[in-house]
C-alpha positions in Angstrom: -4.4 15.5 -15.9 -3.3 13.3 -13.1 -3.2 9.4 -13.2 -4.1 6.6 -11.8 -2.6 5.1 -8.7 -1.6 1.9 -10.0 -0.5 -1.5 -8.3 3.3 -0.8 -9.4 3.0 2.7 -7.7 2.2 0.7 -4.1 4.6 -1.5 -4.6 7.5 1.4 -5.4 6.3 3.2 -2.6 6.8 -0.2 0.1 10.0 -0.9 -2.2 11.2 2.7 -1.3 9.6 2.4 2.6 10.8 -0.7 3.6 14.6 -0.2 1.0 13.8 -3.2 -0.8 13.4 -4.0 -4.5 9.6 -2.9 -5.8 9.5 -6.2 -7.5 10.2 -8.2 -4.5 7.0 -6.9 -3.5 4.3 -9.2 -4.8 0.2 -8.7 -3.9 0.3 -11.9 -1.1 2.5 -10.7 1.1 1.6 -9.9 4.2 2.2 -6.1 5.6 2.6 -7.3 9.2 3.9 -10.8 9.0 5.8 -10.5 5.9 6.8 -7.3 5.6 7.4 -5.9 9.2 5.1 -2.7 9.0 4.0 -1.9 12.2 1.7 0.7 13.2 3.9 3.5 12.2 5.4 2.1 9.7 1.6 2.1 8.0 1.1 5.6 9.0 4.4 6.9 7.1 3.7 4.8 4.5 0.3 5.8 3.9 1.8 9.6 3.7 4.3 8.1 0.4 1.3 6.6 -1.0 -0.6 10.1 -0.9 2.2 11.6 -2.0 2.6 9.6 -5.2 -1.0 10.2 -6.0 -3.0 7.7 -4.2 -5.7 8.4 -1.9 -6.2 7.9 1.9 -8.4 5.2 2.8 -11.0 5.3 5.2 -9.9 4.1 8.9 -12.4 1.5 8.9 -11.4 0.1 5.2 -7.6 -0.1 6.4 -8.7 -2.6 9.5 -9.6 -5.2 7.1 -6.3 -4.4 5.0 -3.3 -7.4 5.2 -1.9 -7.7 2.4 -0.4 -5.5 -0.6 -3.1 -6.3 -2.6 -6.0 -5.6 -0.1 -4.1 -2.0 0.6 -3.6 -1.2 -3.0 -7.7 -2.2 -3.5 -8.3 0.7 -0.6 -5.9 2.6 -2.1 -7.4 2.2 -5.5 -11.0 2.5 -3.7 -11.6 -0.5 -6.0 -13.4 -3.8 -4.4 -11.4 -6.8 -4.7 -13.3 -9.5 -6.6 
């Protein structure tokens, strides 16, 4: 049975991504500003996250995406409330 993609597994997969400690990795941050993922960066991340067992979301869901928790929502393919 596989399980669910939870916040922790986003935040091992940037930890891993960007060589940094999963639990400096906190919902507010900012991919862009904060974090330094460029364009690229998102794309190989994205790749990780599918990997561990999240899903890909939908182009036009990731252009309203800035921050670790908006991604792991799209991820999730929960809304954020």
């Amino acid at each position: 049975m596989k399980r669910h993609f939870e916040l922790n597994d986003l935040r091992d997969c940037i930890g891993a991504h960007l060589q940094r400690e999963p639990r400096e990795i906190t919902g507010q941050l900012r991919l862009v500003e904060d974090l330094g993922i460029d364009s690229l960066g998102m794309h190989a991340l994205l790749i990780d996250i599918e990997e561990a067992g999240g899903r890909i979301p939908s182009p036009e869901a990731l252009e309203r995406v800035t921050t670790v928790m908006e991604l792991y929502a799209a991820v999730a393919g929960s809304k954020l409330p």
